[in-house]
C-alpha beads as a LAMMPS data file, in Angstrom:
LAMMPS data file: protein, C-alpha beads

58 atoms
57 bonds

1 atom types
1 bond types

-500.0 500.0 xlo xhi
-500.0 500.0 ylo yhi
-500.0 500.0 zlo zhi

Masses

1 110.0

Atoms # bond

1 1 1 -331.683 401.183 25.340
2 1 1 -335.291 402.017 26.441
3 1 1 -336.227 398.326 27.080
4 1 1 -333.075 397.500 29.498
5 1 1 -333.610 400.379 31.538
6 1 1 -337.164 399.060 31.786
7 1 1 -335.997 395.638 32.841
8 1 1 -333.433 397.029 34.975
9 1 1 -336.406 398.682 37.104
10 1 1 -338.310 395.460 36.986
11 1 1 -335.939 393.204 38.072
12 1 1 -334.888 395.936 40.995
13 1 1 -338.380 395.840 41.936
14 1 1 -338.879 392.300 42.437
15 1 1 -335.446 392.811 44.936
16 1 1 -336.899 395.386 46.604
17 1 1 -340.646 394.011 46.332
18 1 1 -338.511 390.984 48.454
19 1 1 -336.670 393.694 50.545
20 1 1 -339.877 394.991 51.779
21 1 1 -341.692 391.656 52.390
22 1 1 -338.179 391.140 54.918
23 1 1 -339.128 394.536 56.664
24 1 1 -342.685 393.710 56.980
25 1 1 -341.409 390.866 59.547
26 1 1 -338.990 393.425 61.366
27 1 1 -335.712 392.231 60.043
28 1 1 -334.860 395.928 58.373
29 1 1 -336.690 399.125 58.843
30 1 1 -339.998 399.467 56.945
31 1 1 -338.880 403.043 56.252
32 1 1 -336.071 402.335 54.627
33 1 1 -337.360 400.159 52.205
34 1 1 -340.994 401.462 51.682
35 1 1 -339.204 404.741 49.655
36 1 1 -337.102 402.717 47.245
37 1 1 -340.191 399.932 46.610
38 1 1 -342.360 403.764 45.528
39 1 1 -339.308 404.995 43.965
40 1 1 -338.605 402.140 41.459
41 1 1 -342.602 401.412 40.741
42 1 1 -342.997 404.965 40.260
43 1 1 -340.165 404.709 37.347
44 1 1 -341.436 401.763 35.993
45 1 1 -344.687 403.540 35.396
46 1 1 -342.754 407.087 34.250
47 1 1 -340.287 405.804 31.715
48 1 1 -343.126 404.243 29.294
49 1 1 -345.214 406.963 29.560
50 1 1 -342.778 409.753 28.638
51 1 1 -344.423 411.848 25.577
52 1 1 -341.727 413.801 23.395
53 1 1 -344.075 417.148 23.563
54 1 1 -344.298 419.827 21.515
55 1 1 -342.637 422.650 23.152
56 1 1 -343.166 425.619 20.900
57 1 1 -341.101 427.302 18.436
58 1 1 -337.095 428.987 19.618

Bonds

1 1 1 2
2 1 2 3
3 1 3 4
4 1 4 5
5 1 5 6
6 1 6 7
7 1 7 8
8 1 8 9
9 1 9 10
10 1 10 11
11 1 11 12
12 1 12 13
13 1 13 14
14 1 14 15
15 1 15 16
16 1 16 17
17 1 17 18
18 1 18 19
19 1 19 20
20 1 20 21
21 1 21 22
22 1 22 23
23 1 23 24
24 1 24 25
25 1 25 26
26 1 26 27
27 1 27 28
28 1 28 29
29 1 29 30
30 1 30 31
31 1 31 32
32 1 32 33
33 1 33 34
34 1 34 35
35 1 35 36
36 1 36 37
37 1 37 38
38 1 38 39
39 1 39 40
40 1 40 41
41 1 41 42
42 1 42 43
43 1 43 44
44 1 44 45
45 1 45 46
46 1 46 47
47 1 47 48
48 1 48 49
49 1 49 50
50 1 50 51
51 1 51 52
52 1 52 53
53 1 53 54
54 1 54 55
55 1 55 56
56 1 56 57
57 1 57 58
């Protein structure tokens, strides 16, 4: 399950990697489209790198 969620960012990425290029020549707002492009490279990056922690003892 790990891996499509991981691929599901990627490929959303690359849209909104495409979305941004599109805003860059004025055809959408750049701040629209500069928060999403953070927001899905930020959870590329944060899904892998999720440690199951020890949390202490109940």
């Amino acid at each position: 399950m790990k891996i499509w969620v991981i691929l599901l960012f990627i490929i959303s990425t690359f849209f909104l990697a495409a979305f941004h290029l599109f805003a860059l020549m004025n055809l959408y707002p750049i701040y629209i489209s500069s928060p999403l492009l953070f927001l899905a490279i930020y959870l590329i990056v944060s899904i892998p790198s999720h440690k199951k922690t020890f949390r202490g003892f109940k």
